[in-house]
VMD Tcl script that draws the C-alpha trace (Angstrom):
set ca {
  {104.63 108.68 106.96}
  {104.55 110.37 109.92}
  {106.72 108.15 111.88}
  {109.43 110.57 110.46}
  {108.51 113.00 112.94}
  {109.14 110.48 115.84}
  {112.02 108.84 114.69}
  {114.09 111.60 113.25}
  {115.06 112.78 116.81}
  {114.79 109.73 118.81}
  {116.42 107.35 116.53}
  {118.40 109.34 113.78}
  {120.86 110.84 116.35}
  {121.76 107.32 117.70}
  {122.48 106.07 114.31}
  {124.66 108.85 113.22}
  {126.58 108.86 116.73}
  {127.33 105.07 115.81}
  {127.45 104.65 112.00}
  {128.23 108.26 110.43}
  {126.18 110.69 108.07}
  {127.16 108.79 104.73}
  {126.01 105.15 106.25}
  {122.92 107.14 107.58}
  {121.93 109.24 104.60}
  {122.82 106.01 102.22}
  {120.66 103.48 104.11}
  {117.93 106.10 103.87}
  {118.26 106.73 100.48}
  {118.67 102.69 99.64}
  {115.34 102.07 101.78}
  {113.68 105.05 99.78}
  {114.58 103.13 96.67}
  {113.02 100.06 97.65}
  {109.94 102.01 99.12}
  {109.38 103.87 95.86}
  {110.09 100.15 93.85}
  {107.17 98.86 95.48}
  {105.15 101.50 94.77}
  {105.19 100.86 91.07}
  {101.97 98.73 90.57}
  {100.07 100.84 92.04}
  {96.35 100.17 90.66}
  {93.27 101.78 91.14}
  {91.81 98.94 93.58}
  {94.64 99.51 95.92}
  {93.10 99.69 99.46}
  {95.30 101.74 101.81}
  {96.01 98.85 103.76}
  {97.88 97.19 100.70}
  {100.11 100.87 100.91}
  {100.59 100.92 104.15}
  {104.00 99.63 104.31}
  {105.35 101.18 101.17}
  {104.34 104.79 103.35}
  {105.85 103.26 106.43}
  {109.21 102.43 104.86}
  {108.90 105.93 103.31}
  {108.77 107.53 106.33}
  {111.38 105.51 107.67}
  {113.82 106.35 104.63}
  {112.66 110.29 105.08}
  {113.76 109.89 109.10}
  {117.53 108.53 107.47}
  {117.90 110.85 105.06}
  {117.15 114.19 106.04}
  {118.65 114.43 109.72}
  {122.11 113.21 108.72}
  {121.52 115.65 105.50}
  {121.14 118.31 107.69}
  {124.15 117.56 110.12}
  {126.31 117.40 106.83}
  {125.13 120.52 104.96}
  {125.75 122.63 108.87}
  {128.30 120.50 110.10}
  {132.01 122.56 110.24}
  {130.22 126.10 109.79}
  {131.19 128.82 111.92}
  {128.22 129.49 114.39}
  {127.52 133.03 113.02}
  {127.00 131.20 109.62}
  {124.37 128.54 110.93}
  {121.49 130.29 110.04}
  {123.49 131.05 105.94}
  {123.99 127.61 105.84}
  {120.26 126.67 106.95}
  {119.00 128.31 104.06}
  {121.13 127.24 101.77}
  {120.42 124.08 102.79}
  {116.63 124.48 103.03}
  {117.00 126.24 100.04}
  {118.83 123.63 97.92}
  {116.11 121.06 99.60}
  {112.88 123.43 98.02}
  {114.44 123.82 94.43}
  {115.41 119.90 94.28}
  {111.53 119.51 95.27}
  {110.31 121.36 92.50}
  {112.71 119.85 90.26}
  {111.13 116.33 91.16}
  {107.85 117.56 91.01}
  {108.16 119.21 87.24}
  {110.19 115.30 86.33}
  {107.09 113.80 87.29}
  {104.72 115.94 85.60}
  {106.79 115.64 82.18}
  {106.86 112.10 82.16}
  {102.80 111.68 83.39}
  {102.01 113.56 80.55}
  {104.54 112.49 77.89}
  {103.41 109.19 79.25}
  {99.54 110.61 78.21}
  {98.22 110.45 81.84}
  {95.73 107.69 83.01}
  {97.39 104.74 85.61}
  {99.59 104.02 83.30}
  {101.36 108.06 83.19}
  {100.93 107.39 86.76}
  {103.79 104.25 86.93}
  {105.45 105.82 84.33}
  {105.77 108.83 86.25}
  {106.46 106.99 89.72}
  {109.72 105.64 87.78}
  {111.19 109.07 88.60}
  {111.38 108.97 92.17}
  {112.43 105.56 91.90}
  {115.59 107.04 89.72}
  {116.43 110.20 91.77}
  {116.60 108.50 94.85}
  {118.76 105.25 93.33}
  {120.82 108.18 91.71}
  {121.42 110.11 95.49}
  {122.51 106.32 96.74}
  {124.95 106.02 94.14}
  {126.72 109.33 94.87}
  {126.29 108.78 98.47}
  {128.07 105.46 98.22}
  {130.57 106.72 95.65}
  {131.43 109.38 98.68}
  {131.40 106.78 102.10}
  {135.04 106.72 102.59}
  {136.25 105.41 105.64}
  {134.68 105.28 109.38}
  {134.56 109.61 109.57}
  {131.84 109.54 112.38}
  {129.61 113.30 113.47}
  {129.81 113.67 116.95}
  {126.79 114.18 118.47}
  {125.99 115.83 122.12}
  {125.62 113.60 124.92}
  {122.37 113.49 125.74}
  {121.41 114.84 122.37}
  {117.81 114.26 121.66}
  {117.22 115.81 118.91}
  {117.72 116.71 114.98}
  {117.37 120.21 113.82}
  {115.56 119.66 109.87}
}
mol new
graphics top color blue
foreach p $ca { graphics top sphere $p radius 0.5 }
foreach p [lrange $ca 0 end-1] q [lrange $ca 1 end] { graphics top cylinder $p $q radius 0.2 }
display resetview
């Protein structure tokens, strides 16, 4: 998963520039989807070679999503309220964490734990991500692009 940290600002930036924040954010959120999908039957004999490229395209979806988030939740702020909206945003990000994290909890153990809480529980993620691509795509209007520096290398997340 740590391809996020290379291709959020070599990559992201490029994509925005050319596509938008909505196409960006949604194709992340979309590819999260299907990452989380085939994460499902997970068993206890998986080697990590059989979920290594579930974690790839999960660190690909990650490297969609949360640049372009970022440019949206600053973007049109007045530059003495960049650092306000940062931790709003980072804010917002850390509470919708631990939101996730208590959903999957619940339903592991109303789901009475063992493998099987575990898929019951990975259904979550699965749904809260399908749920932010719905909204996302309910919001793409048009062809609004960010612009982004020239010569811009970079991603602030």
């Amino acid at each position: 998963m740590g391809c996020d940290a290379v291709l959020a600002p070599t990559l992201t930036p490029r994509l925005v520039a050319r596509f938008g924040n909505a196409r960006v954010i949604l194709g992340g959120f979309v590819l999260a989807v299907v990452s989380y999908a085939l994460f499902l039957p997970v068993g206890p004999d998986w080697s990590y070679a059989a979920m290594f490229p579930t974690l790839l395209l999960t660190g690909i979806a990650f490297a969609l999503a949360y640049g372009p988030l970022t440019i949206a939740g600053t973007e049109g702020v007045a530059e003495e309220e960049q650092g306000l909206a940062s931790g709003l945003l980072t804010t917002a990000t850390q509470f919708g964490s631990a939101v996730g994290i208590a959903a999957v909890t619940a339903a592991y153990g109303l789901a009475g734990g063992g493998l099987d809480g575990f898929r019951t529980a990975l259904v979550v993620p699965v749904a809260m991500v399908a749920l932010g691509a719905v909204i996302t795509a309910t919001g793409v209007r048009g062809g609004r692009r960010t612009e982004v520096p020239e010569g811009a290398t970079e991603v602030t997340v």
